[in-house]
GULUM-851950 format. One record per residue: residue in three letters; x, y, z of N, C-alpha, C in turn. Coordinates in steps of 0.001 Angstrom, whole numbers, plus 500000, padded with zeros to 6 digits. Layout:
N
ALAXYZXYZXYZ/...
//
This chain:
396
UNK040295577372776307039616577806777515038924579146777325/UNK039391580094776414039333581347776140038906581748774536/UNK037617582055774112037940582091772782038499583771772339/UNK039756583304771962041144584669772169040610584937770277/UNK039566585520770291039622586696769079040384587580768823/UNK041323587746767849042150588626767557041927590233767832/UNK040935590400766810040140591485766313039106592421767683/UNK039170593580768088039152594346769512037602593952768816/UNK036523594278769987035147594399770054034881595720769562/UNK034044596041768544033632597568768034033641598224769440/UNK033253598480770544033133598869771692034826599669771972/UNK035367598549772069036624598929772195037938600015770775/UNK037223599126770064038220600018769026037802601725768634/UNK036028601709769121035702603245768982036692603854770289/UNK036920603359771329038002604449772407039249604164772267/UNK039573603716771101041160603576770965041429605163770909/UNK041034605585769936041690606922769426041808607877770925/UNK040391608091771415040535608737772625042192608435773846/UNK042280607231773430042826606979774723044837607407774277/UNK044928606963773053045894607662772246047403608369772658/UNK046410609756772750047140610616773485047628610563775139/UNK046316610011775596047149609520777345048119608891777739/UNK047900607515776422048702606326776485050096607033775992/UNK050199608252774878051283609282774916051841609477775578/UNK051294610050776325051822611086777897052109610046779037/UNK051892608876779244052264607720780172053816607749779647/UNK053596607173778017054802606639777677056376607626777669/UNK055479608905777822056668609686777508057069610449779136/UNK055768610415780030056095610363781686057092609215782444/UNK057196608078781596058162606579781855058861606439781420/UNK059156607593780490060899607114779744061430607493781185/UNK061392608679781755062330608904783191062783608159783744/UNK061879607080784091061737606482785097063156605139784438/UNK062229604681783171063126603784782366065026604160782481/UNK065299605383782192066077605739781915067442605837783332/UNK066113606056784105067652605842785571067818604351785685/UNK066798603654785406066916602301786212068384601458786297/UNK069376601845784777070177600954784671071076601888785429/UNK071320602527785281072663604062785709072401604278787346/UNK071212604618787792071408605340788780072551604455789896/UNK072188603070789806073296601973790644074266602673790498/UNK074737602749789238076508603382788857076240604682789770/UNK075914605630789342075893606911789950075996606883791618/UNK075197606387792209075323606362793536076968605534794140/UNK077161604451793275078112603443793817079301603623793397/UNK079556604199792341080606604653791418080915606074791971/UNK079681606898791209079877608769791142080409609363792732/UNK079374608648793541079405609054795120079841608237795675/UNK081108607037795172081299605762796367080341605746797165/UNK079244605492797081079095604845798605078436603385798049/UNK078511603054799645077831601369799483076336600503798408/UNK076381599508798964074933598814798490074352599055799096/UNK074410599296800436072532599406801382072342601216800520/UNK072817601880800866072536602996800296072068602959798593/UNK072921602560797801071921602213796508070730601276796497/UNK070700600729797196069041599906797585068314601044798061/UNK068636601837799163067990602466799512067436604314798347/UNK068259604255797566068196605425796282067150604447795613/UNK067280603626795215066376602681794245065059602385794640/UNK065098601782796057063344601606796864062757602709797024/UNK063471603968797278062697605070797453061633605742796670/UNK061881605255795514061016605678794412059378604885794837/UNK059944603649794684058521602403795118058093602929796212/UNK058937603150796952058077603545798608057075604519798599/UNK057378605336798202056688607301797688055349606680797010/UNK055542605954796270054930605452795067053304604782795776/UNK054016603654796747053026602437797334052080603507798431/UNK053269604982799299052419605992800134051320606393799284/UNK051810607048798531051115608152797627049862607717797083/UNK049460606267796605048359605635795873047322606147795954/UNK047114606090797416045649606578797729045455608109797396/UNK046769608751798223046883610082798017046034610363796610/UNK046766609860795419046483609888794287044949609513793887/UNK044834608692794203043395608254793870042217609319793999/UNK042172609524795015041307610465795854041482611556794988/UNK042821612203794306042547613661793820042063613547792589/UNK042820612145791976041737612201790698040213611729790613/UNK039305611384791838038160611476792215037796613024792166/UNK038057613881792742038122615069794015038429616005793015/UNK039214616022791820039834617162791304039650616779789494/UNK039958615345789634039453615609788000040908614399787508/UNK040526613358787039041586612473786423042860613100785637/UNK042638614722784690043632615081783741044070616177784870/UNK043655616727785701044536617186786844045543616430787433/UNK044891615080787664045965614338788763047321614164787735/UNK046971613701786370048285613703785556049317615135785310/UNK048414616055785593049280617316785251049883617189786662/UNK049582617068788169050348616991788926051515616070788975/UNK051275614993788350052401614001788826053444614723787586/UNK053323615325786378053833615688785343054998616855786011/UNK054642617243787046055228618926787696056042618235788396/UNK055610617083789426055957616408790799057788615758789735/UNK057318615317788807058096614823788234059229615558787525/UNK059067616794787403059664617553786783060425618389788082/UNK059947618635788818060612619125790315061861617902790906/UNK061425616422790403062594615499791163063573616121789834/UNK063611616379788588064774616153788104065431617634788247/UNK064888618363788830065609619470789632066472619104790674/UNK065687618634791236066524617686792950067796616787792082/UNK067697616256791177068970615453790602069740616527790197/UNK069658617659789577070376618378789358071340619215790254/UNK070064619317791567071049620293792425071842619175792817/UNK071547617638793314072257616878794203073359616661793389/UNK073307617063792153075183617387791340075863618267791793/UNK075630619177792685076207620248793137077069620230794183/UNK076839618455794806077221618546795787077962617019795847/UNK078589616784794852078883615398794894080481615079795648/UNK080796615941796262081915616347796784081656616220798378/UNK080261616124798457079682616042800123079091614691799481/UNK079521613402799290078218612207799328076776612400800104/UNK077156612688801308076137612721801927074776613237801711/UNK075344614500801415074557615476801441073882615134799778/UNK074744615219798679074390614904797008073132613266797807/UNK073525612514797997072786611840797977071280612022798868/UNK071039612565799920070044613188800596068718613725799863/UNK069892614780798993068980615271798187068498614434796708/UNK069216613659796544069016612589795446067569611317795822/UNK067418610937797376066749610834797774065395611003798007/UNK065537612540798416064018613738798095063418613246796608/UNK064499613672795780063949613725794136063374612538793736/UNK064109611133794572063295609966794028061906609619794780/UNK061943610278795524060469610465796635059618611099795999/UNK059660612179795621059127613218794599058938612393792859/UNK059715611903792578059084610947791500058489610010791919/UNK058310609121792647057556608060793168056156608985793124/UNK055984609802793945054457610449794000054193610660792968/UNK054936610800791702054248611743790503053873610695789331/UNK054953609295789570054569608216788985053017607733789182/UNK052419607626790570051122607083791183050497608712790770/UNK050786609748790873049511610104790167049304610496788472/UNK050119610156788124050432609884786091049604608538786260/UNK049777607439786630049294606139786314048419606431786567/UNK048108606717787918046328606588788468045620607471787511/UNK045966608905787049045168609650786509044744609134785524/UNK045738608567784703045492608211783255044534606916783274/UNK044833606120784315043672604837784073042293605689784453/UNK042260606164785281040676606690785771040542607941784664/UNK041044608847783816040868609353782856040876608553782003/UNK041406607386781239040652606309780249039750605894780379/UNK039353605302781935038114604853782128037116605612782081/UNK036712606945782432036131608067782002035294608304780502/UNK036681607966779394036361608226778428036182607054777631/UNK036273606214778450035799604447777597034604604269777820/UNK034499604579779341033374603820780074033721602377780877/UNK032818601660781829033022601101783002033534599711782053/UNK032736599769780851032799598129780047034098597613779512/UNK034766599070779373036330598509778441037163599070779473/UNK037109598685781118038056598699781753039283597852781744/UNK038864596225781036040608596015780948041039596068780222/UNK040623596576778704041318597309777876041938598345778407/UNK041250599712778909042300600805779309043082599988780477/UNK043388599297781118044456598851782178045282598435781244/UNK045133597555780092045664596945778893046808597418778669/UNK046028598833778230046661599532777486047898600791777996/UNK047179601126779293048073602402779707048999601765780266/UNK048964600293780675050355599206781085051165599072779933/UNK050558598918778328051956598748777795052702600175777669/UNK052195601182777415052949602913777279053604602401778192/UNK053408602081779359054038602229780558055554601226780690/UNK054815599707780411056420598921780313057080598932778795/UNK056413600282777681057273599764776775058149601063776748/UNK057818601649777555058402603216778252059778602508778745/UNK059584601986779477060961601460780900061885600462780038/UNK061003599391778429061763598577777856062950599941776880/UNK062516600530776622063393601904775781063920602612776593/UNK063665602949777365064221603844778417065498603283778987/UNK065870601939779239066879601527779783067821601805779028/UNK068069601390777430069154601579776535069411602849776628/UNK068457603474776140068311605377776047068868606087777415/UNK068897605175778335069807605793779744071064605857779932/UNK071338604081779608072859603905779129074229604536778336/UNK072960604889777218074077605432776235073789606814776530/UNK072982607559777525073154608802777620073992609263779036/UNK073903608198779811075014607639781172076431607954780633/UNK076311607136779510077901606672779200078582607709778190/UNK077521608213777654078388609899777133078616611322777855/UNK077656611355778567077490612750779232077658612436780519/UNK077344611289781307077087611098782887075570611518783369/UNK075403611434784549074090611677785232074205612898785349/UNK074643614185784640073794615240783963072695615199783014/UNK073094614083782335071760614061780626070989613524781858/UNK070910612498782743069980612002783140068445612156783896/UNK069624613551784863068924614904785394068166615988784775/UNK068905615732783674068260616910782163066766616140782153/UNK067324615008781724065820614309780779064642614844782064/UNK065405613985782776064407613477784128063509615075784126/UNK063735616544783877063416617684784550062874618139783186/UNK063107617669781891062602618308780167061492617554780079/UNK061920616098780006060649615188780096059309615178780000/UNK058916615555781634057617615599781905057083617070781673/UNK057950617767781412057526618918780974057047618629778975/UNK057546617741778237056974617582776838055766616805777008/UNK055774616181777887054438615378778454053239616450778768/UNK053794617645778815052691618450779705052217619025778281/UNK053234619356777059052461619829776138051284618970775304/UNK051585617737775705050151616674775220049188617112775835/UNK049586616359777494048584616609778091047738618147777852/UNK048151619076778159047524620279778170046345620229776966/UNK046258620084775940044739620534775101044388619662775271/UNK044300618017775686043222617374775611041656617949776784/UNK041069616916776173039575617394777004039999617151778536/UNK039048617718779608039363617077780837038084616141781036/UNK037963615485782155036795614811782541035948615289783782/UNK035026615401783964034579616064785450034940614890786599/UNK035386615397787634035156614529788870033803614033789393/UNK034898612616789446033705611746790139032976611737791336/UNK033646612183792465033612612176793958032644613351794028/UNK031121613033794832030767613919794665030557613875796314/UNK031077613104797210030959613000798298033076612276798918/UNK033380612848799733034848612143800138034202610613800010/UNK034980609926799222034877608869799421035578607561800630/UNK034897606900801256035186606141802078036312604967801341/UNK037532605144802233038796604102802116038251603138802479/UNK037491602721803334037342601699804147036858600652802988/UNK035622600869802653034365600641801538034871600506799981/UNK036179601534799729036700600908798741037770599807798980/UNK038733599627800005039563598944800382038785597264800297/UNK037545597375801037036804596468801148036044595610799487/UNK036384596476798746035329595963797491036837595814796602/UNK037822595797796997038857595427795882039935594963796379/UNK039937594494797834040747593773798553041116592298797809/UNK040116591834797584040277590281796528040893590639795521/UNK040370591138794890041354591176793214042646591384793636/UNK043105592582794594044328593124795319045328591745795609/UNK044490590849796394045422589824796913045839589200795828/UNK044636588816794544045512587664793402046245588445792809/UNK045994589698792402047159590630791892048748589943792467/UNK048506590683793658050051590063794783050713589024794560/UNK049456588089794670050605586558794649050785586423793157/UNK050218586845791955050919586483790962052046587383790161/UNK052266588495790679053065589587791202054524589044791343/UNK054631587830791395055943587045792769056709586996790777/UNK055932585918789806056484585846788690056953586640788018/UNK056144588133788220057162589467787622058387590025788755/UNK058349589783789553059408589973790666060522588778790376/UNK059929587617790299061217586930789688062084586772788369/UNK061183587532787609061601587971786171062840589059786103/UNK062334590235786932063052591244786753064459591163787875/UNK064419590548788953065679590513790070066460589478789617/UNK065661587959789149066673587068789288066910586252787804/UNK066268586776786966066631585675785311067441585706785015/UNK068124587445784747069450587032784784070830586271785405/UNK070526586174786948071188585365787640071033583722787084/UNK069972583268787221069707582066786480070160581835785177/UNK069940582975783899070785582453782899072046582389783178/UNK072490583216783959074371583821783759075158582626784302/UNK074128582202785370074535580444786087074653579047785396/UNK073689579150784461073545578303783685074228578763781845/UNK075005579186782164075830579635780896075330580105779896/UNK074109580763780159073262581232778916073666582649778489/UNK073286583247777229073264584807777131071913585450777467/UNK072370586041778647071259587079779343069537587981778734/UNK070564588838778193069610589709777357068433589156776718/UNK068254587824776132067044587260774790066041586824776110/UNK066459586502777275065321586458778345064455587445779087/UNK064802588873778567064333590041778654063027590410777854/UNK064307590181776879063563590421775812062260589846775113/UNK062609588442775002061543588115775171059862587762776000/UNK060521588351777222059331587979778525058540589779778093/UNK059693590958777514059033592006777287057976591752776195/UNK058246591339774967057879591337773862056904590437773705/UNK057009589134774612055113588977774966054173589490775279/UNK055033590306776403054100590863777595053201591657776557/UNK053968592718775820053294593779774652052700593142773809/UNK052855592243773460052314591581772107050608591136772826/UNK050554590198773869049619589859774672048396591365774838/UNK049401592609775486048415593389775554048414594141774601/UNK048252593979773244047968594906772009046575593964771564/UNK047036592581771752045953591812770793045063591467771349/UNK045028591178772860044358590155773856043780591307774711/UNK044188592509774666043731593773775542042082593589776352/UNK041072593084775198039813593034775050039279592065776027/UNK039820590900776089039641589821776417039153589910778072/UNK039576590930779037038726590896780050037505591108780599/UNK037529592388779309036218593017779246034868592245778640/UNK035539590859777611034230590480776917034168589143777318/UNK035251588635778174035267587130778684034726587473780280/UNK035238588550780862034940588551782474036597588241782983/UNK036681589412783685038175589983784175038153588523785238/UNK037508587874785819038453586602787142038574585292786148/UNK038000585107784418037749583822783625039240583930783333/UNK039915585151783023040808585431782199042140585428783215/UNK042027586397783810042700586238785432043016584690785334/UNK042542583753785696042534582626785692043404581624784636/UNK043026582056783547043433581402782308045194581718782297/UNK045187583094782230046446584035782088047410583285783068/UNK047144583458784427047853582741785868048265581248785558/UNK047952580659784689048280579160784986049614579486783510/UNK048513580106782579050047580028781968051400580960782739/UNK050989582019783533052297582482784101052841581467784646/UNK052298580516785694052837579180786544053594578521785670/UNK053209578227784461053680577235783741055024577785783381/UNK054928579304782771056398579429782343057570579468783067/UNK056927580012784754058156579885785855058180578899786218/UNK057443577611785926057869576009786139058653575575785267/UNK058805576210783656059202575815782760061258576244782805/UNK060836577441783943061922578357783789063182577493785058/UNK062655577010786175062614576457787066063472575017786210/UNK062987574179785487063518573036784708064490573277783933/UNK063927574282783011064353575015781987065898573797782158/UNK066730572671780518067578572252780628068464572728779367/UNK067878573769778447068444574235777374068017575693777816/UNK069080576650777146068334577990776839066924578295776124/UNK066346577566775376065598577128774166064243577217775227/UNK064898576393776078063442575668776871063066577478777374/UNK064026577513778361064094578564779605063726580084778683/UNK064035580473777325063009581339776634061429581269776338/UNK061714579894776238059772579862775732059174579918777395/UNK059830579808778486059568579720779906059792581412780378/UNK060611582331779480060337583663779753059233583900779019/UNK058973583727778103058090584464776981056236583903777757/UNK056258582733778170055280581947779051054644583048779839/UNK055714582818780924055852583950781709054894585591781398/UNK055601586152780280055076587828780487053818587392779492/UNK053943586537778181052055586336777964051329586405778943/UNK051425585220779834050529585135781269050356586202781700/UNK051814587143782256051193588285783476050878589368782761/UNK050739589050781395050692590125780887048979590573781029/UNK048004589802781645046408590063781771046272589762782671/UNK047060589658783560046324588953785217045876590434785844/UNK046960591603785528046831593406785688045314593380785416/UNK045038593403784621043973593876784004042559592990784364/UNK042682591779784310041793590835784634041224590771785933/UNK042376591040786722041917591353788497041446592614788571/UNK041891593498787392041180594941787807039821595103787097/UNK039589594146786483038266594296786048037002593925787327/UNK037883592953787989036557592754788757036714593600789933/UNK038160594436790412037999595347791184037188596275791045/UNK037175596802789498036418598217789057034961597824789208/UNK034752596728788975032966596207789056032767596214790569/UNK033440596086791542033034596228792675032961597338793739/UNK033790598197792734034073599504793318032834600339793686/UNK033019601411794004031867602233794222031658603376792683/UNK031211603310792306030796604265790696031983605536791033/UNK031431606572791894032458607526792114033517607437792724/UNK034040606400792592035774606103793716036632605363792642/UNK036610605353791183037364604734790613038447605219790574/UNK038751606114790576040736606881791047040810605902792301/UNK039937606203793077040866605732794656040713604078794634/UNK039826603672793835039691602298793894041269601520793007/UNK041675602494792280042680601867791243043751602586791723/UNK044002603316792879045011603206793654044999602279794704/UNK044045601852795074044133601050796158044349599688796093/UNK043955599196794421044656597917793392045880597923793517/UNK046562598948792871047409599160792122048516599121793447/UNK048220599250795121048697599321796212049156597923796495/UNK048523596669795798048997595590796168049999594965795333/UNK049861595573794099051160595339793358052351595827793422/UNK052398597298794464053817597807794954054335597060796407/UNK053350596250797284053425595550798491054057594200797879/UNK053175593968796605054115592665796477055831592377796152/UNK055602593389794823057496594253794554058295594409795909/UNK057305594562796591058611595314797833059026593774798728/UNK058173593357798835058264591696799668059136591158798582/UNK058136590593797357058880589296796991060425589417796493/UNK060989589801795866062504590507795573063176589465796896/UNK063023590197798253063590590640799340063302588872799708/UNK062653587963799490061823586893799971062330585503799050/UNK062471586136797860062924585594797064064152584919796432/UNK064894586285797201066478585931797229066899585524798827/UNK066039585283799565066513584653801043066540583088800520/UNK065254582679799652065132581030799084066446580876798403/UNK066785581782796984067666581546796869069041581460797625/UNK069197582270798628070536581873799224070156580651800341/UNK069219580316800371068950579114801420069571577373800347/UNK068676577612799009068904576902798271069333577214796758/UNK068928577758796015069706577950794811068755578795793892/UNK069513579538792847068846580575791981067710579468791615/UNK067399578577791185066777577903790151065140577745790634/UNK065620577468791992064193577122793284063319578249793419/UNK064007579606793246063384580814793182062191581079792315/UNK062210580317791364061219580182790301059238578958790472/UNK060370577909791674059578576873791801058631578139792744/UNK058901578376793293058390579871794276057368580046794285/UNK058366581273793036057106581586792450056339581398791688/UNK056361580220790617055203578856790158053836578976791100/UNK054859578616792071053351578419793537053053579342793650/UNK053226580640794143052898582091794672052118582373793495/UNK051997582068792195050875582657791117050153581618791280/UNK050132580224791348048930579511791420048095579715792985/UNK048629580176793949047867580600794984047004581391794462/UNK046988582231793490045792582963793005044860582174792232/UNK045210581044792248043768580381791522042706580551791742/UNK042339579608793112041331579874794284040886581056794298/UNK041115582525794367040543583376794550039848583515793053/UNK040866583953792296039920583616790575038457583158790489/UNK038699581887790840037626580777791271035906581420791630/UNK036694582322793154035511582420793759035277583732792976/UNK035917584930792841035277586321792246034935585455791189/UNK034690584671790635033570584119789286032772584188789823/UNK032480583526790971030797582832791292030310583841792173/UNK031599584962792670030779585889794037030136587132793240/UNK029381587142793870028177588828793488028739590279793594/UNK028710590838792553029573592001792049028947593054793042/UNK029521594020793426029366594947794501029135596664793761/UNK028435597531793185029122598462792769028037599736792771/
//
């Protein structure tokens, strides 16, 4: 359907080097993030007894800050300059692992330790959306408009191969020291991030007028929605596979692993492919194989099967990111690409926050396994739109 050339387009491989160092500073802004994901549960539920709604609520807080902040973000790296917005989220980020530190001070008051544990994950959520946003609209800057889903490509894998290392690297720093190392990292971190960032070049801002939400909301609302619904297959990857293997007597971990190790593999080699096929051809292509692997995962009657049905899986979503944002960025307005790729990037934290929550109501209605048939459907609902951004007239 796709002729999948290995080899990047000269176009693309001249802004590899440029992009390098950003894709640096992503990866080393996301170990943080990587690094609480497995622990912080313990810490809140263990360190501070308290309940599950409260560790749901330590855990969403981050996403929430995150899904506010987008636009916030967008706009300053319009307004102020793409390698600004990263030095802010770099500080923002370095201030929550202060807040983890003091909320050690007080673990003797739950309440209160957790309050402030709270703040800090609020305060990373903002600094996450403006690290991501900066760095895509500072790649795009220095690529240019043509190798936009390469840089989405690319500053996505720093980003999930950040959170795939970061989890172990949390664990074993959980399980020797406690959520002191964790607080450490979280507050040293983004501060080694800042010594990258700091000498590279900056880019001038784009915004040479406030740009209208409305007008960008409006020119990337489509891509936004197929984003969403195929969104549901990485939401069912990360909440419920393991439930599904652990049910079906499988060993857990190789379904991780492998849905990661596509995902990266897909965007190292295939990076190009939106930019020189057309971000809704690929979109398209990518989505059916995501369908297929959560149909596959869904049947799945061996472990055997239900791996090549993870690995399905993150190939597929591993370009639908990028493929829908190609035709967002073509429709955008020239000077609103920060706010336009927060305002993308807004439907993929709307979908995280729904499907999870949506997902496991099916399952307790009917069974882990159905959760998958789901979301099969919920990524092929993005067909149709695919479809039409082919044939509809680019806006920009």
């Amino acid at each position: 359907m796709l002729d999948m050339e290995m080899a990047m387009p000269r176009t693309a491989q001249a802004s590899v080097p440029a992009l390098l160092p950003i894709m640096g500073a992503v990866f080393i802004s996301f170990l943080i993030i990587g690094v609480a994901m497995p622990v912080l549960p313990l810490h809140v539920h263990q360190g501070l007894g308290l309940g599950t709604f409260i560790v749901g609520l330590v855990a969403g807080s981050q996403f929430a800050a995150s899904l506010v902040s987008r636009v916030w973000a967008g706009r300053h790296a319009d307004s102020r300059g793409a390698k600004h917005a990263v030095v802010t989220g770099l500080v923002l980020a370095a201030v929550a692992g202060l807040l983890y530190l003091l909320s050690l001070r007080f673990v003797s008051a739950p309440a209160i330790s957790v309050t402030i544990l709270l703040l800090g994950r609020a305060l990373l959520g903002a600094g996450e959306s403006f690290i991501i946003t900066g760095a895509q609209a500072w790649g795009l800057a220095l690529s240019g408009a043509q190798n936009t889903g390469k840089v989405l490509a690319w500053m996505g894998t720093a980003m999930y191969a950040a959170f795939a290392l970061g989890a172990p690297a949390g664990a074993t720093l959980y399980g020797s020291f406690g959520f002191t190392a964790i607080a450490l990292a979280t507050t040293l971190v983004p501060l080694a991030a800042l010594l990258l960032v700091t000498p590279l070049r900056r880019v001038a801002p784009t915004a040479r007028v406030r740009p209208s939400l409305t007008k960008v909301v409006a020119a990337v609302w489509l891509p936004g929605v197929g984003l969403a619904l195929t969104s549901a297959g990485f939401g069912a990857m990360t909440a419920f596979v393991a439930l599904l293997f652990a049910a079906r007597g499988w060993t857990v971990w190789p379904a991780f692993t492998t849905f990661a190790v596509a995902f990266i593999l897909a965007r190292m080699f295939l990076g190009h492919l939106p930019d020189r096929s057309g971000g809704a051809r690929v979109a398209l292509t990518f989505l059916l194989m995501e369908a297929a692997g959560q149909a596959l995962l869904w049947l799945a009657p061996s472990s055997a099967i239900g791996l090549i049905g993870a690995g399905l899986t993150g190939f597929g979503y591993s370009l639908v990111y990028p493929g829908f944002g190609v035709e967002a960025m073509r429709r955008a307005p020239a000077d609103s690409r920060g706010l336009a790729m927060g305002a993308y990037t807004a439907f993929l934290d709307v979908a995280l926050a729904l499907a999870s929550p949506a997902l496991g109501l099916i399952a307790a209605m009917t069974d882990i396994g159905t959760v998958f048939l789901a979301s099969a459907l919920s990524v092929l609902g993005a067909a149709p739109i695919a479809l039409r951004l082919r044939h509809a007239p680019r806006e920009n």
